[in-house]
Biopython code that builds the backbone (N, CA, C, O; Angstrom):
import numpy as np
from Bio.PDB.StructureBuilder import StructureBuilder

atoms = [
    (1, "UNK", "N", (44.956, 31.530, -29.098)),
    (1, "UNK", "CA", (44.424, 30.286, -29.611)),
    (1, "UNK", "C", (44.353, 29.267, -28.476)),
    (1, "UNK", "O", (45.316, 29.002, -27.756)),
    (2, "UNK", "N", (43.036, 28.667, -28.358)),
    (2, "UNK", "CA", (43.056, 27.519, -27.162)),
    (2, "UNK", "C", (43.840, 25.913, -27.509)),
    (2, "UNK", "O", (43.675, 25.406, -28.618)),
    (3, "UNK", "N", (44.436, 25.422, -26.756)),
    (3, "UNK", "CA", (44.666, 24.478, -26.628)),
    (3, "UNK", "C", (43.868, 23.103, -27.561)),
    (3, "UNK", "O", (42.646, 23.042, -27.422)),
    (4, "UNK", "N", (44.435, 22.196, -28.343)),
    (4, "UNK", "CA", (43.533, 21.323, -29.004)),
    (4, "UNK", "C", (42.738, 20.610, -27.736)),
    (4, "UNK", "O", (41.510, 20.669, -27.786)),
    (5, "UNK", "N", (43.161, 20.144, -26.946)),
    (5, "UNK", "CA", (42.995, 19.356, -25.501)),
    (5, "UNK", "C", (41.274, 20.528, -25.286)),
    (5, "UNK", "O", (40.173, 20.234, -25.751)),
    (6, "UNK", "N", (41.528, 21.479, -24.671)),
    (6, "UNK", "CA", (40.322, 22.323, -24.303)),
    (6, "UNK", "C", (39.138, 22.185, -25.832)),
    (6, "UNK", "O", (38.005, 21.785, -25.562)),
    (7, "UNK", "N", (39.379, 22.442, -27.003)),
    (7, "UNK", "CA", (38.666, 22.378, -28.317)),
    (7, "UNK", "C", (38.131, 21.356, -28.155)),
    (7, "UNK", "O", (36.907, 21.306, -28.277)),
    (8, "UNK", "N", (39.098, 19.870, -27.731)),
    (8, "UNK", "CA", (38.007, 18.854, -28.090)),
    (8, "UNK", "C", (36.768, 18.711, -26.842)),
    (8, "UNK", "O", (35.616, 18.359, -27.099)),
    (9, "UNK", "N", (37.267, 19.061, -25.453)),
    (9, "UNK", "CA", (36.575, 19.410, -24.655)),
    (9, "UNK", "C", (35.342, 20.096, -24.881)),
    (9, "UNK", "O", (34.287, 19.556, -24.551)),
    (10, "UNK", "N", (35.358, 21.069, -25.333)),
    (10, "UNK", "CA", (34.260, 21.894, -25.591)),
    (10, "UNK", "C", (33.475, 21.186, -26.910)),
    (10, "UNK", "O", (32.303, 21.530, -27.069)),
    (11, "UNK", "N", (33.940, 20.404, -27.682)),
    (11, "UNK", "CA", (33.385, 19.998, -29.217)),
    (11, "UNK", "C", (32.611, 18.715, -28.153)),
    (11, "UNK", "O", (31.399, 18.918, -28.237)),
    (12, "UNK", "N", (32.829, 17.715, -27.375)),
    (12, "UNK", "CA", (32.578, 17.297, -26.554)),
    (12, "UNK", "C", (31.107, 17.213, -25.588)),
    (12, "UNK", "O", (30.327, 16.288, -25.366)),
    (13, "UNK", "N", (31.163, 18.945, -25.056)),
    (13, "UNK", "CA", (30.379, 18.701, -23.970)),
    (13, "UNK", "C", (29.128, 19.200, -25.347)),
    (13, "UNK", "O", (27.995, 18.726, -25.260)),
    (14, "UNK", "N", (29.444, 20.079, -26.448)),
    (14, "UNK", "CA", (28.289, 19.932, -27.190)),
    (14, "UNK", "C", (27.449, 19.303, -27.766)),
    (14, "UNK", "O", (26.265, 19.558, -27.988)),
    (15, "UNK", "N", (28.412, 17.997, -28.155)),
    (15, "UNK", "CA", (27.714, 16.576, -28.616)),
    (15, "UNK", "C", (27.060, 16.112, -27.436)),
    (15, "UNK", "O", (26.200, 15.276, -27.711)),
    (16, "UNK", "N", (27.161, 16.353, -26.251)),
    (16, "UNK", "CA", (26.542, 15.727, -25.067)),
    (16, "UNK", "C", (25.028, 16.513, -25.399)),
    (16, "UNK", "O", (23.875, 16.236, -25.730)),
    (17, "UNK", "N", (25.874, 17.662, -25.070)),
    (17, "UNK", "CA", (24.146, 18.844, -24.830)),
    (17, "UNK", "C", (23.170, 18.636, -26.388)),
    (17, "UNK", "O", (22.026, 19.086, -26.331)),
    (18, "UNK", "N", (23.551, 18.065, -27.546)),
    (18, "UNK", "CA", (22.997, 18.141, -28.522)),
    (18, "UNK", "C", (22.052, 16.911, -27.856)),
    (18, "UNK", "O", (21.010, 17.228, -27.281)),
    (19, "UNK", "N", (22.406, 15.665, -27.946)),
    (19, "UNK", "CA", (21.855, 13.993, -27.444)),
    (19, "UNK", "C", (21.240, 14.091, -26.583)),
    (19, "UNK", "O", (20.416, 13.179, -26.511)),
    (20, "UNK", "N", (21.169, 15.144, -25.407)),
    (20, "UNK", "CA", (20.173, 15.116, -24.282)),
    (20, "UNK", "C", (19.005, 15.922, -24.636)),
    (20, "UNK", "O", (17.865, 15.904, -24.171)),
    (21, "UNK", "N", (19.645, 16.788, -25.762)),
    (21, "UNK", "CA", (18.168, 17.470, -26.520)),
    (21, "UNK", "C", (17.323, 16.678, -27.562)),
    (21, "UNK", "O", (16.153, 17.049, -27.649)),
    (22, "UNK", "N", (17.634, 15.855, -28.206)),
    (22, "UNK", "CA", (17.280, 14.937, -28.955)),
    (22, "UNK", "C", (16.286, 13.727, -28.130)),
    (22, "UNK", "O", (15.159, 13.272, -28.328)),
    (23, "UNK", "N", (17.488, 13.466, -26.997)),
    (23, "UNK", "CA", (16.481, 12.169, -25.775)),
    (23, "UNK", "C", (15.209, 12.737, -25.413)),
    (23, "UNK", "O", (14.219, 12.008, -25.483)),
    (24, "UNK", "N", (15.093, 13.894, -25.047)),
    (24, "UNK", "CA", (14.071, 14.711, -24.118)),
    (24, "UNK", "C", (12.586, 14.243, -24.828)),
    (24, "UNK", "O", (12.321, 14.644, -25.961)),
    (25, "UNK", "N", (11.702, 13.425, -24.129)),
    (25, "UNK", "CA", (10.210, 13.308, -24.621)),
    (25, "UNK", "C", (9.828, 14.182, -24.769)),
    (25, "UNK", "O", (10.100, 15.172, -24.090)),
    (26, "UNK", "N", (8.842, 14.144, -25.967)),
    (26, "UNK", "CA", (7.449, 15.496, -25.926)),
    (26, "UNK", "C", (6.413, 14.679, -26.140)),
    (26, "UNK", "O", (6.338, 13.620, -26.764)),
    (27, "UNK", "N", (5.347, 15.518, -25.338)),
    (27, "UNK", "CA", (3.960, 14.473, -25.388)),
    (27, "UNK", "C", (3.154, 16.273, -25.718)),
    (27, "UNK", "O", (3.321, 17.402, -25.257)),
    (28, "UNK", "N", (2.157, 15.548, -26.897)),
    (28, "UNK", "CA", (1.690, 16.607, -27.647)),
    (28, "UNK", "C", (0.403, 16.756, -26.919)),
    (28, "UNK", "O", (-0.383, 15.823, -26.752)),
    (29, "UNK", "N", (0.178, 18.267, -26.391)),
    (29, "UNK", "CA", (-1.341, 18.495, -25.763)),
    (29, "UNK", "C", (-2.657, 18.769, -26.832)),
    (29, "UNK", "O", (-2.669, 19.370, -27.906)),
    (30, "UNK", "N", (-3.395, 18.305, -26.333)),
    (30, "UNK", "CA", (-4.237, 18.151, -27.940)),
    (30, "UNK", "C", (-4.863, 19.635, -27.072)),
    (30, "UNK", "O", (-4.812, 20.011, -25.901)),
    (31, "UNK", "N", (-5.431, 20.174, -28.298)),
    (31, "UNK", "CA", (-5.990, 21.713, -28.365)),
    (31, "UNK", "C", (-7.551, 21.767, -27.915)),
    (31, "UNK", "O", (-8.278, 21.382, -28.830)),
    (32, "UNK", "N", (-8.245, 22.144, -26.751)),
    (32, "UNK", "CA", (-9.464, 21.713, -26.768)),
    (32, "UNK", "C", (-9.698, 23.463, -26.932)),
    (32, "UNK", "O", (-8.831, 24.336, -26.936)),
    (33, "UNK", "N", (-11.422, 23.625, -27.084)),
    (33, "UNK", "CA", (-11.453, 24.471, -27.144)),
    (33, "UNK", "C", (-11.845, 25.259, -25.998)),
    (33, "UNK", "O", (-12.413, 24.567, -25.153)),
    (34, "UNK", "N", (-11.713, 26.664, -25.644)),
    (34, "UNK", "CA", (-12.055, 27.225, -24.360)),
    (34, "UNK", "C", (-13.896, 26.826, -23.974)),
    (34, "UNK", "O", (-14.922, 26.924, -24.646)),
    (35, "UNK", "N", (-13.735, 26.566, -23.189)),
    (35, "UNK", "CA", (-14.503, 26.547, -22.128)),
    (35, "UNK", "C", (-15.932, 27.801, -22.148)),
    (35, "UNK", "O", (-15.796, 28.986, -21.843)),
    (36, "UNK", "N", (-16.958, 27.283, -22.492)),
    (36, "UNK", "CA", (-18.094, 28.408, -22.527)),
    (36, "UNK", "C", (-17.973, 28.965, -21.397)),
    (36, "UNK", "O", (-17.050, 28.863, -20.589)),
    (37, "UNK", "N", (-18.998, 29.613, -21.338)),
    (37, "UNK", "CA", (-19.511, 30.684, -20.293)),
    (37, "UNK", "C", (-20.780, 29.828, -19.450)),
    (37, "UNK", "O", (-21.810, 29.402, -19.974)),
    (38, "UNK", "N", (-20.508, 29.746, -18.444)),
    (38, "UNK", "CA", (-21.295, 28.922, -17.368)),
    (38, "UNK", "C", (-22.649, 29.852, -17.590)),
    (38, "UNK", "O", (-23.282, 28.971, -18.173)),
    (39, "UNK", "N", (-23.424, 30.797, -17.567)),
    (39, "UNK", "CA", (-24.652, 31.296, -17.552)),
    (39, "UNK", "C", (-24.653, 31.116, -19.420)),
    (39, "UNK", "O", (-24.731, 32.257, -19.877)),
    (40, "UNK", "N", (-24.603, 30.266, -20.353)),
    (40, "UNK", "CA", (-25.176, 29.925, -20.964)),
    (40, "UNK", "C", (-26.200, 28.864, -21.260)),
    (40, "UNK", "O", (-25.704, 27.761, -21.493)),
    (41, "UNK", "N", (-27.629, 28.943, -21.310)),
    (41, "UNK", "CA", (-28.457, 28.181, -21.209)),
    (41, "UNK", "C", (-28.625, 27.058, -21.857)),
    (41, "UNK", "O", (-29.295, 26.072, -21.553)),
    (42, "UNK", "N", (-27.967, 27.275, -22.777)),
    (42, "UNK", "CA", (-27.923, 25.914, -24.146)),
    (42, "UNK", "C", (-26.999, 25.116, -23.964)),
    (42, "UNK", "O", (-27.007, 24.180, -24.764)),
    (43, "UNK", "N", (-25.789, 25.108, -22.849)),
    (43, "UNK", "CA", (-24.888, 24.474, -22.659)),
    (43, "UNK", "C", (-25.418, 22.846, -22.947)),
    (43, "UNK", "O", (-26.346, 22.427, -22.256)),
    (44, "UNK", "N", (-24.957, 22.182, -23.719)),
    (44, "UNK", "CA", (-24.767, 21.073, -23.781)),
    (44, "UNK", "C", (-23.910, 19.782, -23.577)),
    (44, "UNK", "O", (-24.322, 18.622, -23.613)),
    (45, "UNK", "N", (-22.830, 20.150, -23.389)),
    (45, "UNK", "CA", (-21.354, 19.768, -23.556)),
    (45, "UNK", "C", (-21.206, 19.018, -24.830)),
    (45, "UNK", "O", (-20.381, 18.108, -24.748)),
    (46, "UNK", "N", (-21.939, 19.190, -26.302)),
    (46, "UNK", "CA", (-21.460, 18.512, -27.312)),
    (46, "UNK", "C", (-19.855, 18.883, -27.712)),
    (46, "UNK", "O", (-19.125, 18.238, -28.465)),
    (47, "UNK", "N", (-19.462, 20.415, -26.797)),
    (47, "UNK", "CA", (-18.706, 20.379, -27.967)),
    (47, "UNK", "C", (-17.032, 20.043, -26.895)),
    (47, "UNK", "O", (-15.953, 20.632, -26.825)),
    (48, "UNK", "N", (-17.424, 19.210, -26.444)),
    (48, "UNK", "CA", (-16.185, 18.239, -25.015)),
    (48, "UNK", "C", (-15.664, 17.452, -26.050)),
    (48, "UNK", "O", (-16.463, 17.212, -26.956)),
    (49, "UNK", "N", (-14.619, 17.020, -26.151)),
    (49, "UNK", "CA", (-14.351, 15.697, -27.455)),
    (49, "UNK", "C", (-14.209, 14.574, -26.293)),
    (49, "UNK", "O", (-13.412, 14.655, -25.358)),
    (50, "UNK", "N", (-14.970, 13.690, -26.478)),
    (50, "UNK", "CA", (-14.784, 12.369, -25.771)),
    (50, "UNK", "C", (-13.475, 11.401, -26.146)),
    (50, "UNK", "O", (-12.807, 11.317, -27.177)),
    (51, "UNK", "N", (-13.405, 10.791, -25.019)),
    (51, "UNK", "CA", (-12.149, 9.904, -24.817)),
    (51, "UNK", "C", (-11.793, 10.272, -23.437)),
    (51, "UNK", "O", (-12.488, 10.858, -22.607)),
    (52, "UNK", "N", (-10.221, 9.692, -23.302)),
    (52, "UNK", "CA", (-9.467, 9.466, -22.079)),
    (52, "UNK", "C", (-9.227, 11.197, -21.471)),
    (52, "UNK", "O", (-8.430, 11.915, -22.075)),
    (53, "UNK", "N", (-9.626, 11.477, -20.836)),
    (53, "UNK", "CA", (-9.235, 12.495, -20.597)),
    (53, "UNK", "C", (-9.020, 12.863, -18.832)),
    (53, "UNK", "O", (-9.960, 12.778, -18.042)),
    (54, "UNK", "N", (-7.599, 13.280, -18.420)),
    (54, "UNK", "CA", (-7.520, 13.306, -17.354)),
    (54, "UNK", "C", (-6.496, 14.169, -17.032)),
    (54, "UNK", "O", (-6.772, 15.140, -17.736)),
    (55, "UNK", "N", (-5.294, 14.504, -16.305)),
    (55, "UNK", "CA", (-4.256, 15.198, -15.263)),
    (55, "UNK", "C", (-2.780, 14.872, -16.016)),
    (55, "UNK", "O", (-2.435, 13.721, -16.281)),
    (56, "UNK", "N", (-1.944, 16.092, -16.326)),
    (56, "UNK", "CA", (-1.139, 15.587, -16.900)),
    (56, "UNK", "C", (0.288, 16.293, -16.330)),
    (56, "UNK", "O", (0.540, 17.480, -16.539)),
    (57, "UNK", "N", (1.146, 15.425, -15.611)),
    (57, "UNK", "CA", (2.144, 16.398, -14.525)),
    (57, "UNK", "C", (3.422, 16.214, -14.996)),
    (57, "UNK", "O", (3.838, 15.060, -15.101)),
    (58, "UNK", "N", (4.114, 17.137, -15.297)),
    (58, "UNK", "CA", (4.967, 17.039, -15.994)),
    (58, "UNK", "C", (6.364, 17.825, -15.115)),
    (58, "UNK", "O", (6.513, 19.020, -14.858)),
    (59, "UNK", "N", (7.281, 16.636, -14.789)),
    (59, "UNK", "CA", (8.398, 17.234, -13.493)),
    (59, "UNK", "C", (9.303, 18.592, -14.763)),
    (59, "UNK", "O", (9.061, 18.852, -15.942)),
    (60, "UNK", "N", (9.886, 18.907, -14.218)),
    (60, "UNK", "CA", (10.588, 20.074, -14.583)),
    (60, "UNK", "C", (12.286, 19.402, -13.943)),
    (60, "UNK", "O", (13.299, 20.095, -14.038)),
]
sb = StructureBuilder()
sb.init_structure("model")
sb.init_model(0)
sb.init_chain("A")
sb.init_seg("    ")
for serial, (resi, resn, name, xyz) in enumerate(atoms, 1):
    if name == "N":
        sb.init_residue(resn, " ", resi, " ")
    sb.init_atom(name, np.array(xyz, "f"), 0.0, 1.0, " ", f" {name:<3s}", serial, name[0])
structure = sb.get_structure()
């Protein structure tokens, strides 16, 4: 049996690791659809969804 001292330790570093999983941002990638085939003649780009669209870098 471990020590109460080590138990609360460990009950501890889990409440930590739970709160840093909780803090962690998510930024939702919106779903576009694949990309035609460049030798299609009808290409139009209607089907691009307009707006902000740009580079999105995400540190690790």
């Amino acid at each position: 049996m471990l020590e109460p001292w080590i138990i609360d330790q460990i009950r501890k570093r889990e409440e930590e690791q739970q709160r840093r999983r909780e803090q962690q941002p998510f930024v939702e990638i919106p779903d576009y659809p694949p990309p035609r085939d460049s030798s299609d003649e009808d290409r139009d780009d209607q089907d691009v969804p307009s707006g902000d669209r740009g580079v999105v870098i995400i540190s690790l």
